[in-house]
MDTraj code that builds the backbone (N, CA, C; nanometers):
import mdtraj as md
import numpy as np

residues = "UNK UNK UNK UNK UNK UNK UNK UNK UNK UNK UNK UNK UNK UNK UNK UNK UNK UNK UNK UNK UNK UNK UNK UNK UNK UNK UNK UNK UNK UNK UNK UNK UNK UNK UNK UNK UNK UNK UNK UNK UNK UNK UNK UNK UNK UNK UNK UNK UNK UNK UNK UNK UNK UNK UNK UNK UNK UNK UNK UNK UNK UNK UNK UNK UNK UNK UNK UNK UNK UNK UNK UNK UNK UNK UNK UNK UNK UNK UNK UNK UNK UNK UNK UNK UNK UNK UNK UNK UNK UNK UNK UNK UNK UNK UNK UNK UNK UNK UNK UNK UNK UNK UNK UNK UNK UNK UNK UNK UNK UNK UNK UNK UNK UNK UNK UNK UNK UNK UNK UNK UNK UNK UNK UNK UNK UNK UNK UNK UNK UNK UNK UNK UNK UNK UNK UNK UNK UNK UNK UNK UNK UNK UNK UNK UNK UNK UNK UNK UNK UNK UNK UNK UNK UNK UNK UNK UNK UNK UNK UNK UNK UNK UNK UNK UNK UNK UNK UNK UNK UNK UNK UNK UNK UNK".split()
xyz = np.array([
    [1.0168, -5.4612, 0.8814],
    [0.9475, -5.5896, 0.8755],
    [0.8317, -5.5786, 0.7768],
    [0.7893, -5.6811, 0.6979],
    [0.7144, -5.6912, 0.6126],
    [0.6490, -5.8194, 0.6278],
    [0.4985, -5.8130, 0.5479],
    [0.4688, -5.9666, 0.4865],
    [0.3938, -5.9008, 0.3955],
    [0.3283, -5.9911, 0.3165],
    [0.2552, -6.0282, 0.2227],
    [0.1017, -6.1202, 0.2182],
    [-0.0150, -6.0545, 0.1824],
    [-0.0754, -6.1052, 0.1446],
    [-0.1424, -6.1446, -0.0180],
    [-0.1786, -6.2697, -0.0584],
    [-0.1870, -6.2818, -0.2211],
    [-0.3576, -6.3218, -0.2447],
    [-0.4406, -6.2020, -0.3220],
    [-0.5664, -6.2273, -0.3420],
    [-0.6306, -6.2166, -0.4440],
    [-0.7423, -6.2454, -0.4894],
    [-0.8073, -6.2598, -0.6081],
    [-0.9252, -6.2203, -0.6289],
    [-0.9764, -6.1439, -0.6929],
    [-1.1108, -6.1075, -0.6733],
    [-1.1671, -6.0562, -0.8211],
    [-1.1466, -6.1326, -0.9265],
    [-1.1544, -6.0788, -1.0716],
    [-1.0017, -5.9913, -1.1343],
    [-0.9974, -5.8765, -1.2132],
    [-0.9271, -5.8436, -1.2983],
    [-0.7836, -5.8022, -1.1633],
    [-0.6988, -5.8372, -1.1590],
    [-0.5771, -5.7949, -1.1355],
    [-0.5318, -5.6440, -1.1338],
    [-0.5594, -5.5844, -1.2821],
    [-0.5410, -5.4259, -1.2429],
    [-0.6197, -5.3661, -1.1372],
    [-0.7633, -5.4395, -1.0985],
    [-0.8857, -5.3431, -0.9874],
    [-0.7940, -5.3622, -0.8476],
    [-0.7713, -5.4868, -0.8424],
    [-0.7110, -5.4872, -0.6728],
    [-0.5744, -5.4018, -0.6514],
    [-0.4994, -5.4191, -0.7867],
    [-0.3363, -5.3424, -0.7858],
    [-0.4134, -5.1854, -0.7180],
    [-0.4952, -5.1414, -0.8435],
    [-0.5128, -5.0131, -0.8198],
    [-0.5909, -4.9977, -0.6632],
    [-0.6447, -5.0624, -0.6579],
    [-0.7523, -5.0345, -0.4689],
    [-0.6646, -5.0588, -0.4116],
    [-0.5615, -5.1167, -0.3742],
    [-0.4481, -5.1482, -0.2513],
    [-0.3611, -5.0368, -0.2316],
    [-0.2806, -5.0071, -0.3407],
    [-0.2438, -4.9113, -0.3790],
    [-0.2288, -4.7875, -0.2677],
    [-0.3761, -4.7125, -0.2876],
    [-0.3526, -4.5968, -0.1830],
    [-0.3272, -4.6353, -0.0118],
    [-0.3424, -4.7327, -0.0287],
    [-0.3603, -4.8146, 0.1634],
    [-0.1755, -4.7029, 0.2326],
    [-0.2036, -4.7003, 0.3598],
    [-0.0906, -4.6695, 0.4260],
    [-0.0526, -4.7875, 0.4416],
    [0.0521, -4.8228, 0.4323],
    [0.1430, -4.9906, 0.4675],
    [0.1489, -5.0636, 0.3816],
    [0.0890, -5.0618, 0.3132],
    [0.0639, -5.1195, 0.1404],
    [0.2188, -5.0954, 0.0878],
    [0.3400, -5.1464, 0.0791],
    [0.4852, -5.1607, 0.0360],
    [0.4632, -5.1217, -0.1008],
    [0.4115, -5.2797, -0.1585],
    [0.3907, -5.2543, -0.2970],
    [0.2840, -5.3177, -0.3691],
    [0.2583, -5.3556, -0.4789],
    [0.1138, -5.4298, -0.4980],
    [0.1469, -5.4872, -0.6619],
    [0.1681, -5.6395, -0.6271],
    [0.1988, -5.6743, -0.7496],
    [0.1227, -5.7908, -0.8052],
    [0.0700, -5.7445, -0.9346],
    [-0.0105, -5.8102, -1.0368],
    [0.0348, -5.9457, -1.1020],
    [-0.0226, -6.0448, -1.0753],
    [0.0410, -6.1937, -1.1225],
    [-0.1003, -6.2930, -1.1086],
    [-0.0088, -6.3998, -1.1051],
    [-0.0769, -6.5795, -1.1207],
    [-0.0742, -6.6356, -1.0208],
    [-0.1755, -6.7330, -0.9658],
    [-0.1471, -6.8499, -0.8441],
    [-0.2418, -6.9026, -0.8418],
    [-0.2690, -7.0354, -0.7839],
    [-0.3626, -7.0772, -0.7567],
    [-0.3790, -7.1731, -0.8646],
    [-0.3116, -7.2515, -0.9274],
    [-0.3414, -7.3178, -1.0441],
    [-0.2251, -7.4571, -1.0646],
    [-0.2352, -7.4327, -1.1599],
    [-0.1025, -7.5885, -1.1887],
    [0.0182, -7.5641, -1.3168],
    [-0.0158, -7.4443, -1.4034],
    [0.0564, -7.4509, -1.5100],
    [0.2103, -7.3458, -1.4599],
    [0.3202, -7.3843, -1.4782],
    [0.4242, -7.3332, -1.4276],
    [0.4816, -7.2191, -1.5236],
    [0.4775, -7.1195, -1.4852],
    [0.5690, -6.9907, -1.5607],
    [0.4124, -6.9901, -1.6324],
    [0.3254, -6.9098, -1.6206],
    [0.1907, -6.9136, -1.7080],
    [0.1907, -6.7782, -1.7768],
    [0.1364, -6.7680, -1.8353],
    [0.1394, -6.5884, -1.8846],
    [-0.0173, -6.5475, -1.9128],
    [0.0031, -6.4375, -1.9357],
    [-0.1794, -6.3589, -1.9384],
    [-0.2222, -6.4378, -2.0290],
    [-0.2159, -6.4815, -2.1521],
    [-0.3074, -6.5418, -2.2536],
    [-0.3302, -6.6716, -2.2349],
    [-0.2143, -6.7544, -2.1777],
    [-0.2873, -6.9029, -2.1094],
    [-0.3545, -6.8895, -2.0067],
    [-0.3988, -6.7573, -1.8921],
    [-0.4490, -6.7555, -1.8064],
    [-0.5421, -6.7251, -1.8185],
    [-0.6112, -6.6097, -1.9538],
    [-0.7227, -6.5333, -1.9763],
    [-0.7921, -6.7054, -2.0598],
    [-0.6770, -6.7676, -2.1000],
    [-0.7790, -6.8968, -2.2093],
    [-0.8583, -6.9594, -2.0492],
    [-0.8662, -6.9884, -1.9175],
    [-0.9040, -7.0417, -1.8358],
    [-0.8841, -7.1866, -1.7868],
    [-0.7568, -7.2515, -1.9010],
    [-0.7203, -7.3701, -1.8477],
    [-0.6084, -7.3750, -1.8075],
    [-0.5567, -7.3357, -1.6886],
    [-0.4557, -7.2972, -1.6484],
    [-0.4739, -7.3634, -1.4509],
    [-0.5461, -7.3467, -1.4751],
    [-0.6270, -7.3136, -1.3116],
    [-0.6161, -7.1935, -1.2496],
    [-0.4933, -7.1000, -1.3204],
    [-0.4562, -7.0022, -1.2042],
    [-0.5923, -6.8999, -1.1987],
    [-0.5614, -6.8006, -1.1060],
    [-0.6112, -6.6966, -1.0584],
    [-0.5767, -6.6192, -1.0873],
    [-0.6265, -6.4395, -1.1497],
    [-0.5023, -6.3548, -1.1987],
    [-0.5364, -6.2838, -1.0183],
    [-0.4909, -6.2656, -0.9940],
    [-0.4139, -6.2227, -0.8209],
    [-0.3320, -6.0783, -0.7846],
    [-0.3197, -6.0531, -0.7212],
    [-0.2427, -5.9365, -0.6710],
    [-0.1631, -5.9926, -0.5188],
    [-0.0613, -5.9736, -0.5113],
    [0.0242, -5.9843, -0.4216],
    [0.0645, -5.8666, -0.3148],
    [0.0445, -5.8161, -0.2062],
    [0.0307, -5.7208, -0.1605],
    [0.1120, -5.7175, -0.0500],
    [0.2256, -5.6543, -0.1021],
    [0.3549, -5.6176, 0.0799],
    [0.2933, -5.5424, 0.1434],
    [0.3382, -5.5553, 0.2637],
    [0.2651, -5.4416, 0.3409],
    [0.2998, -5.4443, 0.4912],
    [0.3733, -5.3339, 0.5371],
    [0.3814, -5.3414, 0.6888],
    [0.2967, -5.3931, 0.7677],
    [0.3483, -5.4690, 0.8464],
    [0.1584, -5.5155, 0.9384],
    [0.1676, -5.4259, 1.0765],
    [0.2805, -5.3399, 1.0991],
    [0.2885, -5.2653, 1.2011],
    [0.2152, -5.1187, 1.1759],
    [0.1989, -5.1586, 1.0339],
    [0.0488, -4.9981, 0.9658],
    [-0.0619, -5.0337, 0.9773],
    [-0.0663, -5.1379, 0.8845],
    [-0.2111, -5.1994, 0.8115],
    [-0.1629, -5.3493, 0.8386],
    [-0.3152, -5.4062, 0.9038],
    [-0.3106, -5.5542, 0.9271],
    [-0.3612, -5.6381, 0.7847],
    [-0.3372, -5.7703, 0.8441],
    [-0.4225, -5.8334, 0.7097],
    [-0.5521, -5.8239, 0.7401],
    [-0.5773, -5.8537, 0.8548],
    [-0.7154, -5.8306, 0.8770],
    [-0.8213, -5.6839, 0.7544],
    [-0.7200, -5.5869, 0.8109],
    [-0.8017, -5.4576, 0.7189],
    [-0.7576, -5.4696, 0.5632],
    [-0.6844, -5.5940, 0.5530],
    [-0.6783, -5.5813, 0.4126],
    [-0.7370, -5.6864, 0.3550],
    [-0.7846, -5.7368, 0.3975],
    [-0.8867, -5.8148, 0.3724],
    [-1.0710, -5.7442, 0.4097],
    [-1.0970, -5.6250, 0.4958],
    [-1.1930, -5.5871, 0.4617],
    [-1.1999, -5.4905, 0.3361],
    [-1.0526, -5.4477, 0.2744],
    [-1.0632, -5.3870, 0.1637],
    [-1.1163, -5.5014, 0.0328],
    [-1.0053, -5.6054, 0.0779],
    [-1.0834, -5.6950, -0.0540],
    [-1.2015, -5.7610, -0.0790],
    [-1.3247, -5.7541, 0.0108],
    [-1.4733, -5.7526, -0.0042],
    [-1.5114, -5.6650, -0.0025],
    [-1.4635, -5.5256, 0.0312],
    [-1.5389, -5.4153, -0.0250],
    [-1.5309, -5.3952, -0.1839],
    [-1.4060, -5.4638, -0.2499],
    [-1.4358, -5.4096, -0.3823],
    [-1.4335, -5.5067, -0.4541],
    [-1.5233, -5.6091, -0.4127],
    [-1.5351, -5.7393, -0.5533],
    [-1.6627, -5.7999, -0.4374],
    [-1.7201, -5.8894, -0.5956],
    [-1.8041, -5.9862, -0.4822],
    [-1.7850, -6.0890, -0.4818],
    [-1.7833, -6.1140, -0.3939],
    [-1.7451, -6.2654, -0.3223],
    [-1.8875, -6.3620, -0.3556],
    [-1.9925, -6.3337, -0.4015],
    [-2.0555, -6.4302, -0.3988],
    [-2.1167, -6.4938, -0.5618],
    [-1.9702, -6.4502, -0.6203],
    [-2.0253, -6.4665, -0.7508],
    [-1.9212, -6.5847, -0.7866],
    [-1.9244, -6.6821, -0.8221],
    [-1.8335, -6.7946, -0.8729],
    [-1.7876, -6.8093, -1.0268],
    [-1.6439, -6.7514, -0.9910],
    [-1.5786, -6.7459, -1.1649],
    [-1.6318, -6.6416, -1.2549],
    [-1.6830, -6.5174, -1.1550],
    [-1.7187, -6.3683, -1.1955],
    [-1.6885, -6.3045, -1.1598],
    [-1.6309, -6.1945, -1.2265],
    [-1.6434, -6.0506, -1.1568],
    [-1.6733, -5.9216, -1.2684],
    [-1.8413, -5.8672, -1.2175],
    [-1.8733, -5.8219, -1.3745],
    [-1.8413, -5.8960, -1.4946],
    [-1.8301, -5.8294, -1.5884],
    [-1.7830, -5.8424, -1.7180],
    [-1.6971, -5.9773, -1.7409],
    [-1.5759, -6.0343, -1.6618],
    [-1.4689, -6.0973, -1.6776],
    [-1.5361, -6.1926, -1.5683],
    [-1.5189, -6.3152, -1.6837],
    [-1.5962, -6.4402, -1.6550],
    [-1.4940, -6.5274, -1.6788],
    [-1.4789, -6.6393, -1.6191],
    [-1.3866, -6.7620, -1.6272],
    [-1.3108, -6.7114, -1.4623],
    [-1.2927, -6.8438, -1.4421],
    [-1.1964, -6.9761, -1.3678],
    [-1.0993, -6.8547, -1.3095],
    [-1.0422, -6.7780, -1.4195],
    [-0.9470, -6.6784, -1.3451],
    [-0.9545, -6.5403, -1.2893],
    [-1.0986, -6.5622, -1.2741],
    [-1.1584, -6.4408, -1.2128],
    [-1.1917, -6.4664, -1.1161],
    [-1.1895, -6.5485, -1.0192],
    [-1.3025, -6.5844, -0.9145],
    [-1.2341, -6.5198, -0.8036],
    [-1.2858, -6.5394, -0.7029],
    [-1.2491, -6.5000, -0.5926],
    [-1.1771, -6.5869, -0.4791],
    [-1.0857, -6.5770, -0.4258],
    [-0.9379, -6.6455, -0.3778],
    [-0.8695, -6.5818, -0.2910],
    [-0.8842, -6.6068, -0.1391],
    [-0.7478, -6.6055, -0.0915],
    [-0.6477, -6.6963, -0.0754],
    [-0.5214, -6.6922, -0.0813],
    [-0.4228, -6.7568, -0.0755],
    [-0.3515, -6.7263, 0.0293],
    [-0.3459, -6.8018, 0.1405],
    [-0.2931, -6.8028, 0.2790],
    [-0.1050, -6.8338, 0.2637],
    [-0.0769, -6.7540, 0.3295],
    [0.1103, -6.7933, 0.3435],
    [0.1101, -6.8779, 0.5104],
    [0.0174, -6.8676, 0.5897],
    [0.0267, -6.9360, 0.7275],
    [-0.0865, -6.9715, 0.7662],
    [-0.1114, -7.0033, 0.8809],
    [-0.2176, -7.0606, 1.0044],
    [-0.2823, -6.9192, 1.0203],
    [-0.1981, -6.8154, 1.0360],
    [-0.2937, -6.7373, 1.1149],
    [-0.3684, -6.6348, 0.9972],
    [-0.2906, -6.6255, 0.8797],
    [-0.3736, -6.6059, 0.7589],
    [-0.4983, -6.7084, 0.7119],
    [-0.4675, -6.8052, 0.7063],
    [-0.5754, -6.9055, 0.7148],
    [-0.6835, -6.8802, 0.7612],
    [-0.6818, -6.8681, 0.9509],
    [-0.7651, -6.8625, 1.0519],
    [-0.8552, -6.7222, 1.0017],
    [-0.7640, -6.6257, 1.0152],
    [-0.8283, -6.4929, 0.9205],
    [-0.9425, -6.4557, 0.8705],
    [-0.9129, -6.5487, 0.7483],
    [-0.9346, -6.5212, 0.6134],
    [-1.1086, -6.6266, 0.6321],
    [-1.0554, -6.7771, 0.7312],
    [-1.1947, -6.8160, 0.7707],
    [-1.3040, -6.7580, 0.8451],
    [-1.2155, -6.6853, 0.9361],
    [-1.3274, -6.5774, 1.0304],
    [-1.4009, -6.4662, 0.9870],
    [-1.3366, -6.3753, 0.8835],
    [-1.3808, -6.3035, 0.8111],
    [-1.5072, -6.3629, 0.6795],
    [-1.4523, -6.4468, 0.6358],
    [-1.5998, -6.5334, 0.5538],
    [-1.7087, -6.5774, 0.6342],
    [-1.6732, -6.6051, 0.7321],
    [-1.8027, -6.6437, 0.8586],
    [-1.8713, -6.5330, 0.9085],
    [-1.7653, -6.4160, 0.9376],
    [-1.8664, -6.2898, 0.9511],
    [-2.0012, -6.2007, 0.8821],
    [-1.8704, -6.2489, 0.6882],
    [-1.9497, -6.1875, 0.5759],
    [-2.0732, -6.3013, 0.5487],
    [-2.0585, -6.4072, 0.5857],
    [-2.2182, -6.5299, 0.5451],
    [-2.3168, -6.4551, 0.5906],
    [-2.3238, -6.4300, 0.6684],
    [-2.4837, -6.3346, 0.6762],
    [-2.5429, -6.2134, 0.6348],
    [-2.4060, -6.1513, 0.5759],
    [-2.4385, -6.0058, 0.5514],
    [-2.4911, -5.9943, 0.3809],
    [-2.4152, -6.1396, 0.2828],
    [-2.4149, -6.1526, 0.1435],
    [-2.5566, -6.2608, 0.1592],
    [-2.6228, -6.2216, 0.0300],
    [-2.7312, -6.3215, -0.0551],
    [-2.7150, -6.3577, -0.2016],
    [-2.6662, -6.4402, -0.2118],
    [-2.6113, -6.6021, -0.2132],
    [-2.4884, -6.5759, -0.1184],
    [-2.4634, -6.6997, -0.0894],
    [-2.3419, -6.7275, 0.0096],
    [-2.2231, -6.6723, 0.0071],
    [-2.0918, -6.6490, -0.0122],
    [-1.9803, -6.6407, -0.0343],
    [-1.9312, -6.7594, -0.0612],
    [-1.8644, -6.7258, -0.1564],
    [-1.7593, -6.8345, -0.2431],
    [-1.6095, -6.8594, -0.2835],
    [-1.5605, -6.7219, -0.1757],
    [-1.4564, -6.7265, -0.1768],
    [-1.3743, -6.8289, -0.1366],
    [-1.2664, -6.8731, -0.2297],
    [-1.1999, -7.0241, -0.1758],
    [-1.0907, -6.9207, -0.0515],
    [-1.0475, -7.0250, 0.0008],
    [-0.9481, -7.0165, 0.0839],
    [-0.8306, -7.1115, 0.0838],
    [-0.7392, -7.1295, 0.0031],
    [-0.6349, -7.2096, 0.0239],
    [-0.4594, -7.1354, -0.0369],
    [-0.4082, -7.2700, 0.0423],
    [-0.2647, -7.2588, 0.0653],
    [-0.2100, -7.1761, -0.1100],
    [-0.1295, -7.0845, -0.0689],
    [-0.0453, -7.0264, -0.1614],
    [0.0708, -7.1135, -0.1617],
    [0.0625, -7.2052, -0.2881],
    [0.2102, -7.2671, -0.3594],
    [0.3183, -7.1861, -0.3957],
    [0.2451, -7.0832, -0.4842],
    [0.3539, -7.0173, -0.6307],
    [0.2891, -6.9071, -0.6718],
    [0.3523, -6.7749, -0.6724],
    [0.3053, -6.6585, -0.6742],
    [0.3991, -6.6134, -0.8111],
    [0.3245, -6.6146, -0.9259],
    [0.3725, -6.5754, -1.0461],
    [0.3645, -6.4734, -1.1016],
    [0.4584, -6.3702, -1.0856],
    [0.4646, -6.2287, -1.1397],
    [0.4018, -6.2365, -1.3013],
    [0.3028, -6.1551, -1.3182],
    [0.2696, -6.0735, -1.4378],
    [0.3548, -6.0362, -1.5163],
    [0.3301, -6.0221, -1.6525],
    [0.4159, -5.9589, -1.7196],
    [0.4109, -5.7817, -1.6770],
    [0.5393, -5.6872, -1.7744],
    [0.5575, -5.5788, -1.7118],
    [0.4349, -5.4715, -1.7463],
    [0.4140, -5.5295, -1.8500],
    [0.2468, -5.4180, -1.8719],
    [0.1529, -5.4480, -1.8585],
    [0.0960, -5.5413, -1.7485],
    [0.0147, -5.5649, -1.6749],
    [0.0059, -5.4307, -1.5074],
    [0.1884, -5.4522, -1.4930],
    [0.1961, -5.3531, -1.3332],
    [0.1653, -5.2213, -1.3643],
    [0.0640, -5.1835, -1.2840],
    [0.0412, -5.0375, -1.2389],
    [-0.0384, -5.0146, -1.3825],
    [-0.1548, -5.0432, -1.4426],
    [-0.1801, -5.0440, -1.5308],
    [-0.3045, -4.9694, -1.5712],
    [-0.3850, -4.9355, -1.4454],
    [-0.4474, -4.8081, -1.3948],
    [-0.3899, -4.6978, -1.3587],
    [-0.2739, -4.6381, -1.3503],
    [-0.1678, -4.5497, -1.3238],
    [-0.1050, -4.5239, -1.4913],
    [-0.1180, -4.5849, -1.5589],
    [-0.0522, -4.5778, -1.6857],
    [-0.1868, -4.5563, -1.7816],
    [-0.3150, -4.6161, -1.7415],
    [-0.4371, -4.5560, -1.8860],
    [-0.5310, -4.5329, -1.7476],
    [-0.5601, -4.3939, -1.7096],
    [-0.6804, -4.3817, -1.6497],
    [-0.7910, -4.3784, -1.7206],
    [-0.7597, -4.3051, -1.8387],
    [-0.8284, -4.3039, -1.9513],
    [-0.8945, -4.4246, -2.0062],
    [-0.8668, -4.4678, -2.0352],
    [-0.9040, -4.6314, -2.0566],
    [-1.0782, -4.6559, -2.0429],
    [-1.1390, -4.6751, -2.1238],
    [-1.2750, -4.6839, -2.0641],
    [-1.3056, -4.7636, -1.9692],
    [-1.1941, -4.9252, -1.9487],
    [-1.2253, -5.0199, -1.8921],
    [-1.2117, -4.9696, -1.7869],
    [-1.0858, -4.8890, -1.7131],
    [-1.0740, -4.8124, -1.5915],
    [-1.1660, -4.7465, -1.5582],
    [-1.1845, -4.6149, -1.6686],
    [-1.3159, -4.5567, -1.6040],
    [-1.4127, -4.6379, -1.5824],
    [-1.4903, -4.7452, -1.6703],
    [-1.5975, -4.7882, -1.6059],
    [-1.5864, -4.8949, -1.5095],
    [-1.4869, -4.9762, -1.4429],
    [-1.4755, -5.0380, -1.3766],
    [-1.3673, -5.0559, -1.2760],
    [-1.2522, -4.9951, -1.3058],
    [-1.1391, -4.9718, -1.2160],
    [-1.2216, -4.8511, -1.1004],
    [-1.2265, -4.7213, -1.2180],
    [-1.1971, -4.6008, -1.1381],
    [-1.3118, -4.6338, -0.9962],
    [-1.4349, -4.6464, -1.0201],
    [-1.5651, -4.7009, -0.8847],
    [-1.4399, -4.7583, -0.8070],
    [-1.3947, -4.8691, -0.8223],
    [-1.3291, -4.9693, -0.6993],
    [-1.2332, -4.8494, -0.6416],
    [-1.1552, -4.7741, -0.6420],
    [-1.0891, -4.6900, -0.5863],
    [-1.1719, -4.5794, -0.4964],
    [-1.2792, -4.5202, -0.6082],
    [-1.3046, -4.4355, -0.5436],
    [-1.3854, -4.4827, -0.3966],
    [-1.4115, -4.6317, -0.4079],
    [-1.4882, -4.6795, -0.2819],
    [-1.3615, -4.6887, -0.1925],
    [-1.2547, -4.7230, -0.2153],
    [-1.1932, -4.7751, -0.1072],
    [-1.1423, -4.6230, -0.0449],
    [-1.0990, -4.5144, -0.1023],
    [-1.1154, -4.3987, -0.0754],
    [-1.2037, -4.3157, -0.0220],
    [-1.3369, -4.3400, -0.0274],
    [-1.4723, -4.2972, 0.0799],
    [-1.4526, -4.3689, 0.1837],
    [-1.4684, -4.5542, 0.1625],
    [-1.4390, -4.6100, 0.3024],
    [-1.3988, -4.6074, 0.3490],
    [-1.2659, -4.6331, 0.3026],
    [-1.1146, -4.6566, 0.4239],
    [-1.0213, -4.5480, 0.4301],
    [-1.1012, -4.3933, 0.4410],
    [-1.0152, -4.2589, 0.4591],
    [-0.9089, -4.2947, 0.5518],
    [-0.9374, -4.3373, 0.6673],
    [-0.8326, -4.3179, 0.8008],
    [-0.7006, -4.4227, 0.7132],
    [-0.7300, -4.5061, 0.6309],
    [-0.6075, -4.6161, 0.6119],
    [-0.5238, -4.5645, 0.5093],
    [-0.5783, -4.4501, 0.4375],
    [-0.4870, -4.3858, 0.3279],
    [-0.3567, -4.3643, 0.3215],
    [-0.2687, -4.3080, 0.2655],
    [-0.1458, -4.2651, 0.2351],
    [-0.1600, -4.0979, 0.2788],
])
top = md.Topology()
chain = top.add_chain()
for i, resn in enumerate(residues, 1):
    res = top.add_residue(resn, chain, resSeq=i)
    for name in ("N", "CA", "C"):
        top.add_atom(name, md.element.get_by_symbol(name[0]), res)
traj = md.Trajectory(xyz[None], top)
């Protein structure tokens, strides 16, 4: 048994790579949602009139790892209280987004933002709405921290998001 959760929190390669090591984590795939333009690709999405979100899509046993804990992974490594930011990568398709497949993802995803309102200064801004259309990435977008660690952008901004979710969430590892 499987499901899926689909989230957003700035660059697409940071969340692929932080999900990644999770135990139950299936697979973790880099794409589009949240927008209006159909079949979109990285360069109409990076232009920001697209509406989409660049997103990560995340299988994952829920009999390992809940959504619940995968959703405290995805405020540990982005901030939620920045609108149409994350660091460096600015625009519309960076922001921060969950995309609910049900009610009880929904309910979730609201309880968990109600928890984090007091803990963040400015508010949280994470949207919360219905997942339409989950648009796979092109192929050299996937696993794209696994393919340039090297990369300065990784080192200076991928490699941190891992190594946090790896201090924090030891017990949830692989």
């Amino acid at each position: 048994m499987s499901a899926s959760a689909t989230l957003g929190g700035g660059c697409f390669w940071c969340l692929e790579a932080a999900f990644r090591p999770l135990r139950g984590v299936l697979e973790v795939t880099p794409g589009y949602a949240g927008g209006r333009t159909p079949h979109p690709t990285y360069e109409e999405v990076s232009g920001g009139a697209t509406g989409h979100a660049e997103v990560v899509r995340v299988a994952f046993d829920p009999e390992v790892i809940g959504y619940e804990q995968l959703l405290d992974v995805f405020f540990a490594v982005h901030d939620p209280t920045t609108k149409d930011r994350q660091g460096y990568d600015v625009g519309p398709q960076y922001r921060s987004i969950i995309l609910y497949e049900n009610e009880a993802q929904k309910e979730a995803a609201r309880r968990k933002i109600k928890a984090l309102s007091g803990l963040f200064k400015p508010r949280v801004v994470t949207e919360v709405v219905l997942l339409e259309r989950f648009w796979p990435a092109e192929p050299e977008h996937h696993r794209y921290y696994d393919k340039y660690p090297q990369d300065p952008y990784c080192q200076a901004v991928i490699a941190p998001k891992v190594s946090r979710v790896v201090q924090t969430f030891r017990p949830l590892l692989k």
